[in-house]
N, C-alpha and C positions, 0 to 999 in steps of 0.2 A: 311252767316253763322257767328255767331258769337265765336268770341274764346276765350276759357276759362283758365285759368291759375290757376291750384289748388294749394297750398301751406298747410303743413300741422306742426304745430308749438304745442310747448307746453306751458302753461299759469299755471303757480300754479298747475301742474300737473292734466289740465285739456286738452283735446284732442282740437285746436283751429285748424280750417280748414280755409284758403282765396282762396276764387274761383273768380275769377276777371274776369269779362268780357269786351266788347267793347262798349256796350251800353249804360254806364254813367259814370260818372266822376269817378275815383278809391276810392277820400276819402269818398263820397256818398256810394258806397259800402261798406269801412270799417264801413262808422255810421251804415248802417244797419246789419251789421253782429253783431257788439258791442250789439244793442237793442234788438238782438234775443238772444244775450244770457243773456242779463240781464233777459229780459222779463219770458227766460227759468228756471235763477236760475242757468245757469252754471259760470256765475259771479254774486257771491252773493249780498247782500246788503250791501254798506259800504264797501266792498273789495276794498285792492291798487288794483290799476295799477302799472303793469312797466312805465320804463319814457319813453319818448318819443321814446328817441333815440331807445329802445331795443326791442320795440314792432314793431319800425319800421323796424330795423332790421329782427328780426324774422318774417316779412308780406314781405319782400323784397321790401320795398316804401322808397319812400322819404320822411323823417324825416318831413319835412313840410306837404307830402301829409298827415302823423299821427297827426302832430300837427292841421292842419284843421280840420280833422277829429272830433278830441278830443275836440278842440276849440266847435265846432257846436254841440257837446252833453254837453257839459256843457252851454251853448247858451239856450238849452232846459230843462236843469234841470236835465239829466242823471248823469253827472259825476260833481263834483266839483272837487276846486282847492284849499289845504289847503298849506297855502305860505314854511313852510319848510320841509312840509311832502309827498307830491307830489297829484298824484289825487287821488279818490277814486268814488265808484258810490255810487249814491244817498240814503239814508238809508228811502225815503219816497215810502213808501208799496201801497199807494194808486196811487202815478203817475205813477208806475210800471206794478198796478194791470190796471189801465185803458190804459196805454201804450198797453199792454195784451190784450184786449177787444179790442180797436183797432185796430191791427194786426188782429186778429183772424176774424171782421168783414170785412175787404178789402181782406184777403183769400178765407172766403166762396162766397164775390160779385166776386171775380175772377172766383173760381170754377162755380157759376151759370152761369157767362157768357159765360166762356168753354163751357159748357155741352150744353149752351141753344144754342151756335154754330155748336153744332153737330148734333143738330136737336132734341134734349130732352127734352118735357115738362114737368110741374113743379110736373107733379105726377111720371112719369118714373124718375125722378131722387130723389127723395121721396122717390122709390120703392126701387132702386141701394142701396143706403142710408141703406134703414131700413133692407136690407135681411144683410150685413156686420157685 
């Protein structure tokens, strides 16, 4: 069973939740929490970040475990590094929007694989689908 650790913090007076589990590395987890909310819009385009120290703080990680984190979205093109203004995310709508599209296609490959494990063909989950 795996165990979950929820933390629940505030961001620019936005509701930030970290739910950490044991099945991967922790800063792994923060990147993808960061990309779901980029991708969401609940951190805007171009918005600061807090610095390292204080988001680490407010996640209850290590400073380092944040700065990898952050390191490896900027690595990708999420967040840059402006040298005495601190970081910010990306203001390109299109790496965002297709960031988006990707997500949303390895959800529904997940859901298909669920569903198709419980014994549901491709019209019964069609059906599920369309009556919602």
């Amino acid at each position: 069973m795996l165990n979950t650790i929820t933390m629940v913090i505030f961001y620019n007076e936005v509701l930030m939740e970290y739910q950490f589990t044991n099945d991967k590395p922790i800063y792994l987890q923060l990147m993808d929490y960061f990309k779901a909310q980029i991708i969401s819009g609940e951190l805007p385009e171009g918005s600061r970040l807090d610095s390292v120290r204080d988001l680490a703080v407010k996640a209850k990680v290590n400073p380092n475990t944040m700065q990898k984190a952050l390191s490896e979205l900027e690595r990708i093109g999420l967040v840059r590094t402006e040298r005495t203004s601190g970081r910010f995310i990306t203001d390109d709508k299109e790496m965002i929007l297709n960031m988006k599209k990707e997500v949303a296609e390895s959800e529904i490959a997940a859901f298909l694989e669920r569903m198709k494990s419980l014994g549901f063909d491709k019209e019964e989950i069609i059906k599920i689908i369309s009556a919602e």
